[in-house]
C-alpha positions in Angstrom: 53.8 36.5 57.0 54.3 39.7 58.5 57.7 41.7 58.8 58.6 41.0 62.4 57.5 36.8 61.8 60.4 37.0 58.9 63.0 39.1 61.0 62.6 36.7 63.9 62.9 33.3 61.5 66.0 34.7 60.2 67.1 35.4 63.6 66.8 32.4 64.8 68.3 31.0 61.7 70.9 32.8 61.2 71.5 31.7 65.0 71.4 28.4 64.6 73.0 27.6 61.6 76.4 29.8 63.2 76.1 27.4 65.8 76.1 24.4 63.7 79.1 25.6 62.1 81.0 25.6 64.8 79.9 22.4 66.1 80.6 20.7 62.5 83.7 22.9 62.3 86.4 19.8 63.1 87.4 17.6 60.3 89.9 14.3 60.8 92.1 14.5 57.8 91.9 10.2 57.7 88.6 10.2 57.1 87.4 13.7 55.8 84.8 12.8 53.6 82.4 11.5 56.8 82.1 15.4 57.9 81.7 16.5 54.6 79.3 14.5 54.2 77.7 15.4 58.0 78.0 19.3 56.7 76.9 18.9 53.0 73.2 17.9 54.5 73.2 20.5 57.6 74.0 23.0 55.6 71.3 22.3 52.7 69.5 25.2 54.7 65.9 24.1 54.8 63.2 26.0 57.4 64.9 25.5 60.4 61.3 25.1 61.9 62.5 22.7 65.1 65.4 25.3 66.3 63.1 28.1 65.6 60.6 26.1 68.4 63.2 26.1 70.7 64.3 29.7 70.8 61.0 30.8 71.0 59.8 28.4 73.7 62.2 29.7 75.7 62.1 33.2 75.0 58.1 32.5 75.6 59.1 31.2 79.6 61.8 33.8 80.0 65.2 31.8 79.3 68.5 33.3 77.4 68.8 32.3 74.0 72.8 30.9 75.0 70.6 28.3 77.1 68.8 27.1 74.3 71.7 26.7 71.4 72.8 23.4 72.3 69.7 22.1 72.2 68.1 23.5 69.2 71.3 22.3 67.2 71.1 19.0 68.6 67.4 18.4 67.4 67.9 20.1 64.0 71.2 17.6 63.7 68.3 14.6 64.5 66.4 15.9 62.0 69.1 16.0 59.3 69.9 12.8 60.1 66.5 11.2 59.6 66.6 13.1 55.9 69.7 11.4 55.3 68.4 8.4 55.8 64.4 8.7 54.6 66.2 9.4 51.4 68.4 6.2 50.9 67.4 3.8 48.2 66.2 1.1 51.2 63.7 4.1 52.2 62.0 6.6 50.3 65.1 6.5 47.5 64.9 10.5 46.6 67.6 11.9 44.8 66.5 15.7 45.5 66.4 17.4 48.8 66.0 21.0 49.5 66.2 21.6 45.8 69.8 19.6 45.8 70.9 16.1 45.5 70.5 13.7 48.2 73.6 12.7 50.3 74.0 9.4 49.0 74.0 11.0 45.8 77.1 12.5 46.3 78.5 10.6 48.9 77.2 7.2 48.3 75.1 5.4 50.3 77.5 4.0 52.7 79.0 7.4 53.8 75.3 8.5 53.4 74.4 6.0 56.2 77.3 6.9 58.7 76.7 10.6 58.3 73.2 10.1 59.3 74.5 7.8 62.2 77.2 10.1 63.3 74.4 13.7 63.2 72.6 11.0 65.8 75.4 10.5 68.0 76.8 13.8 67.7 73.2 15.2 68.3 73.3 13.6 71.9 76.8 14.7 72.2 75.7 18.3 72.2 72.7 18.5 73.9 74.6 16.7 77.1 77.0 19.3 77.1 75.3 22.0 77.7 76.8 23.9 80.6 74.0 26.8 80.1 71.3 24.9 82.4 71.9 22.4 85.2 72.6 19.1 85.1 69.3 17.6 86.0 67.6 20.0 83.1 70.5 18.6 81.0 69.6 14.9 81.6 65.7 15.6 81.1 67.1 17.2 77.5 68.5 14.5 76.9 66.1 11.5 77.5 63.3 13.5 75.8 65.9 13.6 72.8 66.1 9.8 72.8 62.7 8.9 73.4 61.9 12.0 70.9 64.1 9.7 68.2 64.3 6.2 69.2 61.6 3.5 68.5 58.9 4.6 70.9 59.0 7.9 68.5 60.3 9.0 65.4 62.0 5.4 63.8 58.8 3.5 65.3 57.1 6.2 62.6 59.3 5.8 60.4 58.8 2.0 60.7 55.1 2.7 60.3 55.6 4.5 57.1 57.3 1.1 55.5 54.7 -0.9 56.4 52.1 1.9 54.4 53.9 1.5 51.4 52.8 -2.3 51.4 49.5 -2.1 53.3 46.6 0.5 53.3 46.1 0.8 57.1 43.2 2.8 58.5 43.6 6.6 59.8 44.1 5.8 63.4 47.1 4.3 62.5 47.7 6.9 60.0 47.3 9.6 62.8 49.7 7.5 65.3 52.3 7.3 62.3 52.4 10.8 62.3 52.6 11.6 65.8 55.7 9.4 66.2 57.8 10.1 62.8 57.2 13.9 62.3 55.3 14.7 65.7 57.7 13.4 68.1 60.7 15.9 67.4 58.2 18.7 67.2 56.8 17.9 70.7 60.6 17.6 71.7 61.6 20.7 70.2 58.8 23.1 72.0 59.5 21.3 75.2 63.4 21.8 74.9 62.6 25.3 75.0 60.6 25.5 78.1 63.3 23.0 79.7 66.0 25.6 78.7 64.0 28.1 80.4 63.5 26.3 83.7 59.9 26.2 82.8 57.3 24.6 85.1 54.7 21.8 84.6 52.3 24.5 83.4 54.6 25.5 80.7 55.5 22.6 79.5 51.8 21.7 79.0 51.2 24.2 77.3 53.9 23.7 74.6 52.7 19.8 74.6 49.2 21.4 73.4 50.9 23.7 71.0 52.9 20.6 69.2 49.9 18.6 69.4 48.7 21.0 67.0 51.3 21.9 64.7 52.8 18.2 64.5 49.4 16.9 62.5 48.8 20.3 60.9 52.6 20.3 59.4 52.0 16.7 58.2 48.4 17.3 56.5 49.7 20.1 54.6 52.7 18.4 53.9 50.4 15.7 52.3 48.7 18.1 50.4 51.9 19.6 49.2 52.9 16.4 47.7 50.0 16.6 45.6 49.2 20.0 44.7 52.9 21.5 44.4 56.2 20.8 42.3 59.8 20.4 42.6 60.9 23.8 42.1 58.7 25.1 45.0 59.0 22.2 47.2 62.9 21.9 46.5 62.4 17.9 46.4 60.3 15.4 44.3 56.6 15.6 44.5 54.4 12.8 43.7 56.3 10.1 45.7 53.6 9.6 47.6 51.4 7.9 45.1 54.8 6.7 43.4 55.3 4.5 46.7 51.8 3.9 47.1 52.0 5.3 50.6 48.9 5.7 52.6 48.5 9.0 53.6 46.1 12.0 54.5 45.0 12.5 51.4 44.0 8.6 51.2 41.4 9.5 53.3 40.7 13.1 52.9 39.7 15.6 50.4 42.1 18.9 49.9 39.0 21.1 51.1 38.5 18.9 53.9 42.3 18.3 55.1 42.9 21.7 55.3 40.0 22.0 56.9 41.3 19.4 59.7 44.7 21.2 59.3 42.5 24.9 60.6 41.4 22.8 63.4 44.1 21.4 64.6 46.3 25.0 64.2 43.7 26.8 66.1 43.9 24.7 68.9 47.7 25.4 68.8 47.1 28.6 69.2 44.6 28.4 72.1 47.5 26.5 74.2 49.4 29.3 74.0 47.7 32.7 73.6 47.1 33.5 76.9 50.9 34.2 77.9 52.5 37.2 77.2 54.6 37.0 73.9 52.8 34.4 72.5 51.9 36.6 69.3 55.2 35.4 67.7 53.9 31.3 67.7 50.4 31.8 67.1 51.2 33.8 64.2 53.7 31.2 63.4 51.2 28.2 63.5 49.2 30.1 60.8 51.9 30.2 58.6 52.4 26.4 58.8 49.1 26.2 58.3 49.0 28.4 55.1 52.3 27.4 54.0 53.6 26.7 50.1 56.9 24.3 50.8 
């Protein structure tokens, strides 16, 4: 990763995460232990990969950063929430994320449960109250965050991913599982940059193509991580793949010839996206997905 890739994640980490502070800031003293709970997960840290999207889909299109805030919080608060509840005991029943204990570890699995419920809600909140774009872009933010999460994308995945833990399905229903649990909020998070921008049809192609490369490259490495790494790198267990018996990439696929699909897929990122000006920052950033170690 070169110099200027790491200054600009932090950036927009250190961005983001300011943000979610203050949005998480309020705390009702009758029930106190729901936003601890809501902030204990948020701020486990983690890559920060779907705000870091955002930003720099709209910095890509020409948009202000104060545009884009709402949304990226919004989609990272999503994401925490479907951690939350991946790790339950009903789910994947992890007790280590991001190298700490999982909510309902600390919490229990109740408040663990209405944590993730109330990052959802609160998610939606946000992004609808963004008075940095207009109220139509708002709206469109909006339903792509729902469809982005609801059962036409990320929990029909999810759903998927049950059903793999009792059935070996075949790899075009491997490949759809993908493309709705981790793929979906991916898509969503390049396009809630352009949208932040006031991007046109063009753009927002072209940050479709760009997800549709990173979303399976992410999961095929993230595949082979659960193999090949440990829990000190990964900063959660590894293995708990095969624990579950989940079908997965590397059901079908070699580690030579998964990261070989994984190149594929990250070059044709790239190609969606190298022709604008500025693009260097998210080509480069595909490769590092792509060559990633947690």
């Amino acid at each position: 990763m070169t110099e200027f890739l790491k200054s600009r994640i932090a950036e927009d980490k250190a961005i983001v995460e300011a943000a979610l502070k203050e949005y998480l800031a309020y705390t009702d003293p009758g029930f106190a232990v729901l936003f601890d709970s809501m902030r204990y997960s948020v701020d486990a840290g983690g890559k920060r990969i779907r705000p870091f999207l955002v930003f720099e889909f709209c910095r890509l299109f020409g948009g202000k950063i104060e545009a884009a805030i709402p949304f990226a919080c919004a989609i990272e608060m999503i994401h925490t929430y479907s951690l939350i509840h991946d790790d339950l005991p009903c789910m994947d029943n992890d007790d280590l994320r991001r190298g700490k204990p999982t909510n309902h570890k600390v919490y229990g699995e109740a408040t663990a449960l209405l944590a993730g419920d109330a990052l959802l809600t609160y998610a939606l909140e946000t992004a609808a109250t963004n008075d940095k774009v207009s109220s139509a872009c708002t709206l469109e933010a909006v339903k792509l965050l729902t469809r982005a999460a609801g059962p036409r994308g990320m929990i029909g995945g999810q759903q998927l991913d049950l059903i793999g833990e009792k059935e070996k399905y075949q790899l075009p229903t491997l490949r759809r599982m993908q493309e709705l649990k981790t793929g979906e909020l991916i898509r969503a998070a390049c396009l809630l940059g352009v949208i932040a921008a006031c991007g046109d049809d063009a753009a927002k192609i072209a940050a479709q193509g760009y997800a549709g490369g990173i979303g399976p490259a992410f999961q095929i490495i993230d595949d082979m991580l659960d193999v090949t790494s440990d829990a000190e790198t990964l900063g959660k267990n590894v293995g708990m793949d095969a624990v579950c018996g989940k079908t997965t990439f590397m059901t079908y696929m070699t580690l030579d010839e998964a990261y070989s699909a994984a190149k594929i897929l990250t070059e044709s990122a790239v190609a969606s996206v190298k022709n604008y000006n500025k693009s260097d920052i998210l080509c480069e950033f595909a490769e590092y997905l792509l060559n990633r170690k947690n």
